[in-house]
N, C-alpha and C positions, 0 to 999 in steps of 0.2 A: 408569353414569356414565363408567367408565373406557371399556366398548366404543365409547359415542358420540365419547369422545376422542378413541381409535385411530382410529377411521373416519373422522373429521373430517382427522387428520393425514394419512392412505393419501389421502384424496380432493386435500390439496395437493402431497403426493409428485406424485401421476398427472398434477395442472393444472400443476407444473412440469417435469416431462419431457415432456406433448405440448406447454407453450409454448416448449420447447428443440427440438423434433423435428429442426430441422435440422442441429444439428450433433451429436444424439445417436444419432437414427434414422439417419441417411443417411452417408455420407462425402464426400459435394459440396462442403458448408461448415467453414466453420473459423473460430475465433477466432485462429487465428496464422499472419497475412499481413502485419503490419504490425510495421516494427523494433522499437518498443519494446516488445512484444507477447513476442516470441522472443526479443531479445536480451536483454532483461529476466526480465521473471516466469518464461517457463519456462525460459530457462539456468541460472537459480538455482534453480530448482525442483531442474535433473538435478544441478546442482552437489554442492546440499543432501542431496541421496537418496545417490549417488557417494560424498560423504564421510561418510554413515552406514554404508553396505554395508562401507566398507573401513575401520571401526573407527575412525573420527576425530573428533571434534566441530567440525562447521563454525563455527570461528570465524578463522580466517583464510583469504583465498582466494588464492592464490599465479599462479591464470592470467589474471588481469584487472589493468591496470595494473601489469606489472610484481609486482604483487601487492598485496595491502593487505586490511582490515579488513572481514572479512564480515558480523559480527556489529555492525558499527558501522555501517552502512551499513543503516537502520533499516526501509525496505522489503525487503530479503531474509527480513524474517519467521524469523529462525534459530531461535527457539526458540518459534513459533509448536504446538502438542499438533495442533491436527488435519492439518497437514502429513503427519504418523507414516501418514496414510492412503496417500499417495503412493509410501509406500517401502514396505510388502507387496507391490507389483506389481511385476513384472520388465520391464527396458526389452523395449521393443520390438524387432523383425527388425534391424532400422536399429542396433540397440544406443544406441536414445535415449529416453529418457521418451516415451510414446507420446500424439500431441496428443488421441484419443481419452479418455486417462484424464485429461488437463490439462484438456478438456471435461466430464467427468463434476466434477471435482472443483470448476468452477464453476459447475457446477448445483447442488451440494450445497450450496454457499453459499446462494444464493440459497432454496432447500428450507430451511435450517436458520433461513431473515431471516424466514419467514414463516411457521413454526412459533413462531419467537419473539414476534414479532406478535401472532399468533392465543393464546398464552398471556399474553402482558398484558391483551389485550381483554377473553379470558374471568376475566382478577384485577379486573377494571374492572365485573366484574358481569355482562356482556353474553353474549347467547347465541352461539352456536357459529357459525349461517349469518353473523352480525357479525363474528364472528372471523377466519373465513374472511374473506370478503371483504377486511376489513383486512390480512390476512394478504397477498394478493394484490397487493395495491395498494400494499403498500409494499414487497415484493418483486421485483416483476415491473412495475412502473410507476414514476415518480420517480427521484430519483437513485441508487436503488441499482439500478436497472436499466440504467440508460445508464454505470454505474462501472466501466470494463473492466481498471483497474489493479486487479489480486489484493488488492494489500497493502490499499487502500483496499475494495472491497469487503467483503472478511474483516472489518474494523474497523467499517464499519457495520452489520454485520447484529447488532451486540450490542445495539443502544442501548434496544429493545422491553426484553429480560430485565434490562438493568441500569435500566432505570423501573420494571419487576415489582417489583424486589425492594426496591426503595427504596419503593414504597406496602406492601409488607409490613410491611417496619423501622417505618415511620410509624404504621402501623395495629396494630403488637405490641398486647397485651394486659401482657406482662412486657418490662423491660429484658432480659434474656438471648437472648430472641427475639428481640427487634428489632435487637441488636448482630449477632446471627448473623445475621440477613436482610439487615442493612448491608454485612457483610464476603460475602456474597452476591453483593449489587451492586460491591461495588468487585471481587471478582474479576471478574467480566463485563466491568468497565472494566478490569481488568487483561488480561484476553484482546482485550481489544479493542490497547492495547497492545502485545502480542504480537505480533498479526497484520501490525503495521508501519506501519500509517495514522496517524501524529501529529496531521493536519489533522483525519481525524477524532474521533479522543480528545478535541481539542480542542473543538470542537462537541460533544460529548456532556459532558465535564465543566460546559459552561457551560448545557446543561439538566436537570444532576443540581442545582446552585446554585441556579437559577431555579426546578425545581420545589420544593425544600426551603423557598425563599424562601415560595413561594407556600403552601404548605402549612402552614408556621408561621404566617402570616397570617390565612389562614382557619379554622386551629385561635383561633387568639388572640379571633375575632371569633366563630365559633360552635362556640366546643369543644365542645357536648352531641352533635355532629354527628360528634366526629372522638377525643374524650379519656374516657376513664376515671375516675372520679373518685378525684382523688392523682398522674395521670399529669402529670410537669413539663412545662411548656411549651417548658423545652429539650432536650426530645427529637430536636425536627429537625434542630438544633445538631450535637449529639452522634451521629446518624446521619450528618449530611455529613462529618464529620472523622472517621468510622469507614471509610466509602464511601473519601475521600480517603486514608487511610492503608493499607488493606487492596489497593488499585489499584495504590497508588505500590510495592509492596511487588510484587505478586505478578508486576508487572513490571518490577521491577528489575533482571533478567537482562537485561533485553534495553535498556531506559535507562539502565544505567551505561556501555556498550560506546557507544552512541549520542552520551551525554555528553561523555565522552572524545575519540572521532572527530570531532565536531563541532568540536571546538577544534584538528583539526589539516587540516579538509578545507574547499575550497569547494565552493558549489552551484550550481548552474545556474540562472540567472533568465534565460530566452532565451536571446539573443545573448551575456550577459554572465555572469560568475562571480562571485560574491561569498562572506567569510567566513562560514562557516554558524553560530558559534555566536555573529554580532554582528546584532544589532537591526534588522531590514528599514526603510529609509527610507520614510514613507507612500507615496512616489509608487509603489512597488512593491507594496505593499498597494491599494492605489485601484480598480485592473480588477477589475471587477462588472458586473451586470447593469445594463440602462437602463433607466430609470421604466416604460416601456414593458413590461417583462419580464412584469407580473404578467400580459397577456394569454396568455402560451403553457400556461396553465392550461386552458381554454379551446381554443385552436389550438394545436396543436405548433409549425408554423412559423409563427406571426405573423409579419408583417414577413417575410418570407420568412427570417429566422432570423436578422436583425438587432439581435437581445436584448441584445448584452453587449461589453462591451470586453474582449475575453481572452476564456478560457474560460468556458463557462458549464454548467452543468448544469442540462436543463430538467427541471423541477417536474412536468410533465404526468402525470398518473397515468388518463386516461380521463374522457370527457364525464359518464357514468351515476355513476362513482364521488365528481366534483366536485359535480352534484347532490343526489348525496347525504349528504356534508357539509354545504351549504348547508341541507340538512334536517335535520339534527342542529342545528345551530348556531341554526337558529329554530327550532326543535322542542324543543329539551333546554338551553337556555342554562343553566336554573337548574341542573342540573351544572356542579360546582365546575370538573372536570378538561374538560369543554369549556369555559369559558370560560377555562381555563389553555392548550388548542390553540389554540385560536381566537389568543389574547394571544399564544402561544409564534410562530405560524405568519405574524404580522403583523411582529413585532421581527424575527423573520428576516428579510422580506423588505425589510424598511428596510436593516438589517444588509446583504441584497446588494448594496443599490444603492451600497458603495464611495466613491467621492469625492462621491458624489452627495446623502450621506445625513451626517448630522451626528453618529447616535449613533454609527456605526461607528466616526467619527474618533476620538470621545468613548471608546468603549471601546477605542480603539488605542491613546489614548493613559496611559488609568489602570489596565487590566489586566495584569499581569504574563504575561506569556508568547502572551498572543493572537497578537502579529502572525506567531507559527509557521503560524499557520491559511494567510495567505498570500493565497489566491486569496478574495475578498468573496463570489462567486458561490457557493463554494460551502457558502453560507449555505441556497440550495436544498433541503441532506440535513435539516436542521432541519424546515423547512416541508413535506417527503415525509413524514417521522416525525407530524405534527401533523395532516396532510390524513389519514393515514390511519386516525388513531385520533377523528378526525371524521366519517370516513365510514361506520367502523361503529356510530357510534352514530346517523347517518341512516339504515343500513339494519335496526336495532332499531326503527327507530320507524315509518319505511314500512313492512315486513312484519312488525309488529304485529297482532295483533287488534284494539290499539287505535285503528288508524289509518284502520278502517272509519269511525269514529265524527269523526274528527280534521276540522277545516276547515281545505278546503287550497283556498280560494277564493281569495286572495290571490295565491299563487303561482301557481296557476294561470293566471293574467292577465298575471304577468312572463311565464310559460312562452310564452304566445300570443302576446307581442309579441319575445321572443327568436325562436321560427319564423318571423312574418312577417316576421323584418328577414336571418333564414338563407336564407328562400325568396327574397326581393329579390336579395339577394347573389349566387345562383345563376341569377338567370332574368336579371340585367344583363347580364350578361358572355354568357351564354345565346343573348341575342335579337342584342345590337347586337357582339357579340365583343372587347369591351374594357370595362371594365379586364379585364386574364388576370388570370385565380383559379389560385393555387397548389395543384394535385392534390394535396396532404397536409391542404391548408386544405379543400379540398371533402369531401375524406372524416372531417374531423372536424365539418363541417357536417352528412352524411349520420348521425354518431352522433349526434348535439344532435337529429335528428326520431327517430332509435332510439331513443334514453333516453327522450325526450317517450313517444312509445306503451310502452315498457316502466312509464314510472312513470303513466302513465294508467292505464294495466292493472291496476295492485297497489294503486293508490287506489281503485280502483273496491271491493277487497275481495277480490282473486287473490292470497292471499296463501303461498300452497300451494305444496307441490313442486315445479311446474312455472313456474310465475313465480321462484323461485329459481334452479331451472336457467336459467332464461333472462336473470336476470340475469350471473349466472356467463361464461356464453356470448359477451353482448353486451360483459362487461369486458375479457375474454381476447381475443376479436376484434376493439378497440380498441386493444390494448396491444400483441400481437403486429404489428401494423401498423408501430409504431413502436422495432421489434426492431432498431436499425440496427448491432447489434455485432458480428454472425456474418458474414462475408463469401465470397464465391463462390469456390470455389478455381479451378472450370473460368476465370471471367473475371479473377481474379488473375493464373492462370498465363497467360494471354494477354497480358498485359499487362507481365506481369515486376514486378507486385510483391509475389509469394510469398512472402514472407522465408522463412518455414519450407522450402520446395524449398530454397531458395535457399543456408541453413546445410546443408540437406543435400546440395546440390552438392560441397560441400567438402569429400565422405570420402574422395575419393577421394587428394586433394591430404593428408590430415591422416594416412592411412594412409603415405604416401612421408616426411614429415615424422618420424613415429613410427619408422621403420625406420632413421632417422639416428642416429647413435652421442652419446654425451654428453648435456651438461644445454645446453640453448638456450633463445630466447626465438624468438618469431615476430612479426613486425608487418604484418598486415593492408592493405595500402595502397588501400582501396576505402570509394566514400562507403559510410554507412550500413555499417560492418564486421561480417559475421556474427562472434557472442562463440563461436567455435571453443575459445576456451578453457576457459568452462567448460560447455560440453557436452561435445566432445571431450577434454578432460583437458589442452589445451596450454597451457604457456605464451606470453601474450602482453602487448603492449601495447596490446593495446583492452579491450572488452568493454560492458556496460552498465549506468549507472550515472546516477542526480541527484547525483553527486556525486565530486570528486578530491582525493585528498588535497593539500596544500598545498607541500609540498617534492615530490611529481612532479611536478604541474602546471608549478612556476616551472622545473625539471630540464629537463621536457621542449622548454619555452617557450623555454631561454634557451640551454639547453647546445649546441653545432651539434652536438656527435658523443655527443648524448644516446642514440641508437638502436645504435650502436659499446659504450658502457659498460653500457647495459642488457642486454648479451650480444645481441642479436638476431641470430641468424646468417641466419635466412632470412625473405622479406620475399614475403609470397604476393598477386599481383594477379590482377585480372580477366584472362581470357584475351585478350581486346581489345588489351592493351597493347601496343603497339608494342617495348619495350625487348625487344634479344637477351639470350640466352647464358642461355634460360632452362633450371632442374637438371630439371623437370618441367613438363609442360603436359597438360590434357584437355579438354574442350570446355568447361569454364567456367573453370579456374584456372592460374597459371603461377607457379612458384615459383622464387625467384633468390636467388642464396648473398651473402651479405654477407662478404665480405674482410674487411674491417675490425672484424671483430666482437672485444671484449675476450672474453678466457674469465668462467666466473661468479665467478673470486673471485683476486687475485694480490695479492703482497707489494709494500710500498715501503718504501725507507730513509729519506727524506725529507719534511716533510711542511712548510705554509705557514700561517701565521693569518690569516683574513680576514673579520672580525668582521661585515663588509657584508655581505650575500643578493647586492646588485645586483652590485657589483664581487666576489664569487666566482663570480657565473654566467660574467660579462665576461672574467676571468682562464682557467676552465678552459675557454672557446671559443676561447682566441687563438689565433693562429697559433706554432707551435714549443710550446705547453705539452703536454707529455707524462704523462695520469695515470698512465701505467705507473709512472712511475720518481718522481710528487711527490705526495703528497694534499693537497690543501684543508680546513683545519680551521677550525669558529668560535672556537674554543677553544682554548688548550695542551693536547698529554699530560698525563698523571699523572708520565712517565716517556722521560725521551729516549730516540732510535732510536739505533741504531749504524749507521754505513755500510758500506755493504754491500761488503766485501773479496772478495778475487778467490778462486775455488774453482769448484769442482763447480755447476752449475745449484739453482735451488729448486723445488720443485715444489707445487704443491696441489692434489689428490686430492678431487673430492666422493665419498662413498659415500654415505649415506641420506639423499635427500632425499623429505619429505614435507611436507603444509601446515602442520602446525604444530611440526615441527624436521628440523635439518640438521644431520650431520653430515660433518667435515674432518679430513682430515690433511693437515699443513702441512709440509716440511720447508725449515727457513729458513737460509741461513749464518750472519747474525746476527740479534741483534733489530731486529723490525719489524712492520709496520703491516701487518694479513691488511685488504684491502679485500676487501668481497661484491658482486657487485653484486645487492642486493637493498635495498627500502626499508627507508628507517630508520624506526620506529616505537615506538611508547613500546609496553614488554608482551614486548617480547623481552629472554630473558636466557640469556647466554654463561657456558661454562666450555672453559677450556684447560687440560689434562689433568688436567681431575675440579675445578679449582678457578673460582669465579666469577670471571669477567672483567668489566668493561665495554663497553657497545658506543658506540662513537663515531660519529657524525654527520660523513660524506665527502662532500667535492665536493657537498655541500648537497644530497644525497637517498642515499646510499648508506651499509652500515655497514662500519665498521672496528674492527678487535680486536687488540690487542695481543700477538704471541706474541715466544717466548725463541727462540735460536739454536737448530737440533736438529729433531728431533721433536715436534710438538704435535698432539696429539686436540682439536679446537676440536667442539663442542658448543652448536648454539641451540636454546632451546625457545620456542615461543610458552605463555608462562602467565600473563596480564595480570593484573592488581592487583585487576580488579574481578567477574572472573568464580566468585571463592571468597565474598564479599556477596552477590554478586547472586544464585548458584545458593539459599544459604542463605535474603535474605528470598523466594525466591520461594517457593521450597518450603516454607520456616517459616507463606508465607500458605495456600497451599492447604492441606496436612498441619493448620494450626491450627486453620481452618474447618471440615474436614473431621471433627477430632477436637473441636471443641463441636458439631456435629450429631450425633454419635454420643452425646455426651455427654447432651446436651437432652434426646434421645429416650427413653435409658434411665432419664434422672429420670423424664419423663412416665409412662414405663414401672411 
């Protein structure tokens, strides 16, 4: 049993590395040509690995905006376990995370979605070539094959294991099982958590709800089918508020930093920004698929790929694979959990359709937290999950033994009139040259008469080795078709839009930067700015992110000599630019010194109350206001300044600066106000000489600390409030599961 398992696993290893072949086998293709691609997922990738190597814990990032919250910024996946893979391997020649291992490590996704898969199927009862296939098709077809964001793919490939383990809970024999097979599934939804995909947790928490619903149900109406006798019928209860608490638990490390950020950052919705931790207006929710949608099931491009208002993610998982759901579903109905995909995979697709659809409004507006999900469309990952656990119970029943015997006269007769209207289709456009047929739409014509003779074949009674293989074949050769994620490096770089070259043009410029003396800031002045920061180690004012915190944004928006106080001393553009007097130039970058740049951190004697945001942006942009010499407070001191009497200069001294502390020597004539210029943030805390300080809120993004006349050791650490909870319930979840399965065993024992 266990060898056919293994064997069964190695056979989808192999089907997802040759369906990656080209960006595994070859070096022609790449997944990182495209901004958000590189300045995102893999900058944080090398960011992440960077501050593991040199003994840090990535929870603040000090080279993107100015600097700010890593761990709150919930797609960085910081505290994500399979990450740890990334960091055994040594950067690259380049001294960069090497995009060959950022390709392996998204195949391994994808390998672990459909192992997960393929083990629910086979807890569903079903044999192994069913598992597979499933396996495949939810893998390698639907939305998690078209999910090129990390965070979000990472996040769906749990949702198979956390349904496993929730029909285990349900199906215990004893309470002690079933509680431990619950806290099973919520850790799976707590890794899903991890991973940084919120939209998807979300969808998945609302089919762990759904299926408990359903489940209690069908217990209630034929428990001889499903209970034990004495087993309470609020079991299912008591499994979803186990599920929900063991989730919310085990990812807590990574939702309390998230929680927090969210109330001091916005987020990108387009064009426009909005506060991240306030309620999305439906019309923002709305963009979804068009009624129309549910054909790309069927055709990839229907409508030439006019499916959706916004984004959408298509559904398509393959012609042979959709047939064979259609044969589950009239083949096995009186299965309970097909007729729970079937129900799951229809409320999705209402669900996608956005303003178009009533329940969706209806659950926007009485479910607590949904409208995080955001985007309607991508209601899709739902109905990829449900198609595929449909389809292996279609291929259970067409290569069956019993399917010799089975009457398939009925279908058979859709089948003939589905070809003659495929054949039509091709020979119009064929004969008279009009209407044009879309080349993607013809070649899923061409599988609709492949699946027909493949499922001819295996009704006929071919139900053997080679009709397997051939299905396998016909799926992969469908799917890979519609592999549209990997792109051509040779035609990229002809075209200039490599991003990855592209970041890497810039060592040259980042090495001249790095040979410059002191602590600076750098700002990028080019669209689509490579995040040099946190690949290259610099500090800057770019990088990539859904999201800014709330006091940079209005800083940068409002202040005119915002790029002057941020320290940026040097300001690196495209070679193209016209402007002189540049310190460096190579054939892609030109670097130019900023005059006017403050240092990172200077004393003032003076300081202003300006209880407004709008009127303290307005004030420190005037013309003649000098932050040298005044700060802007929203607040009083604890403590007046003294002014600053004539003497000797003052000086401030950085010595250790790292991401998550810095230390200063100050030496001030009197007392006064140390401004930083770094952001202000909740989670930082100050001492001046060994004793706790406060940190005050400057010029309405910056911090300020109060030292004495003399000498001062000023001391910041980043130790936020919620990272000593969150490490604990996380740990307390895994460690406590960890230790009742040990426990269970050795009663059973």
């Amino acid at each position: 049993m266990r060898k056919a398992t293994v064997k069964s696993i190695s056979w989808l290893l192999l089907i997802t590395v040759l369906f990656y072949w080209k960006i595994l086998l070859t070096l022609q293709f790449s997944l990182l040509t495209e901004s958000e691609g590189v300045n995102q997922a893999y900058a944080w990738y090398h960011f992440w690995i960077a501050s593991l190597r040199h003994g840090i814990p990535p929870l603040w990032d000090p080279n993107m905006f100015a600097g700010r919250s890593f761990a709150g910024e919930m797609q960085t996946a910081a505290f994500y376990p399979p990450n740890l893979l990334l960091a055994l391997f040594p950067f690259n020649h380049a001294g960069v995370l090497s995009p060959q291992l950022y390709n392996w490590f998204f195949v391994l996704g994808h390998f672990l979605g459909a192992c997960f898969m393929f083990a629910l199927v086979r807890e569903l009862g079903l044999r192994r070539f069913s598992a597979m296939i499933a396996g495949i098709c939810f893998s390698l077809g639907g939305f998690v094959a078209r999910m090129g964001w990390p965070h979000m793919l990472e996040s769906s490939i749990w949702l198979p294991l956390i349904f496993l383990f929730l029909l285990r809970a349900c199906r215990a024999r004893t309470l002690p099982r079933s509680l431990l097979q619950a806290c099973l599934s919520g850790l799976s939804l707590g890794m899903s958590i991890l991973a940084g995909g919120l939209h998807i947790v979300i969808l998945q928490t609302l089919v762990v709800v759904s299926a408990v619903a359903f489940y209690a149900i069908h217990a209630r109406t034929r428990p001889a089918d499903y209970l034990e006798s004495g087993r309470p019928l609020t079991r299912p209860v008591l499994v979803a508020a186990v599920i929900a608490g063991a989730a919310l638990a085990a990812g807590a490390i990574q939702l309390l930093p998230s929680i927090e950020y969210s109330r001091q950052a916005y987020r990108f919705m387009g064009s426009i920004m909005l506060p991240a931790a306030e309620k999305l207006s439906y019309a923002y929710e709305s963009n979804g698929a068009l009624p129309h949608s549910f054909s790309t099931l069927l055709l990839f491009l229907s409508f030439n790929g006019s499916v959706a208002a916004g984004e959408y993610w298509n559904p398509y998982a393959g012609v042979f694979p959709l047939l064979l759901a259609a044969i589950g579903i009239w083949k096995k109905w009186t299965e309970p959990w097909v007729r729970y995909c079937t129900g799951l995979a229809a409320v999705a697709f209402l669900c996608s359709l956005g303003s178009y659809s009533l329940l969706h409004g209806l659950l926007y507006a009485l479910v607590p937290f949904l409208w995080m999900a955001r985007e309607a469309a991508r209601y899709t990952y739902v109905i990829s999950f449900a198609l595929a656990i449909l389809t292996a119970y279609g291929a259970e029943t067409l290569f069956s033994e019993a399917a010799q015997t089975n009457s398939w006269s009925a279908l058979n007769r859709i089948l003939n009139w589905v070809l003659i209207a495929c054949a039509a289709a091709l020979a119009v456009p064929a004969v008279f040259g009009r209407p044009e047929i879309n080349p993607w739409n013809s070649f899923c014509i061409l599988m609709i008469f492949a699946s027909y003779a493949l499922y001819r074949y295996v009704a006929r009674g071919h139900c053997e080795r080679p009709a397997r293989y051939l299905a396998v074949a016909l799926i992969l050769f469908d799917l890979h078709a519609f592999d549209w994620g990997t792109r051509n490096k040779i035609e990229a770089a002809r075209v200039g839009t490599d991003q990855h070259a592209r970041l890497l043009s810039c060592r040259g410029a980042v090495a001249f930067l790095k040979s410059q003396p002191g602590i600076f800031r750098v700002q990028v002045v080019a669209d689509a700015p490579p995040n040099i920061g946190d690949v290259f180690g610099l500090q800057t004012l770019a990088g990539g992110g859904v999201t800014l915190p709330i006091n940079y944004k209005q800083f940068t928006d409002h202040a005119a000599n915002s790029a002057d106080l941020l320290n940026v001393r040097y300001f690196l553009k495209p070679a193209s630019s016209p402007d002189p007097g540049a310190l460096y130039q190579d054939a892609a970058w030109k670097i130019y010194e900023n005059a006017q740049a403050y240092p990172r951190a200077w004393v003032v004697h003076d300081t202003e109350v300006e209880p407004s945001p709008e009127k303290l942006f307005e004030r420190l942009g005037a013309p003649g206001w000098d932050p040298h010499r005044t700060a802007l407070l929203s607040a009083q001191l604890d403590g007046a300044l003294v002014p600053l009497q004539g003497g000797g200069p003052e000086e401030v001294a950085v010595g250790r600066y790292q991401p998550d502390r810095l230390e200063l020597s100050v030496h001030a004539r009197s007392r006064g106000l140390l401004v930083l210029s770094e952001n202000f943030y909740p989670g930082w805390q100050a001492t001046v000489n060994g004793r706790p300080a406060r940190i005050y809120e400057v010029d309405g993004a910056l911090r300020g600390i109060v030292v004495n006349a003399g000498e001062n050791r000023v001391a910041l650490d980043y130790s936020p409030g919620w990272l000593a909870p969150g490490a604990v319930l996380t740990f307390a979840a895994f460690g406590g599961t960890l230790l009742g399965f040990l426990l269970l065993r050795r009663r059973a024992t």
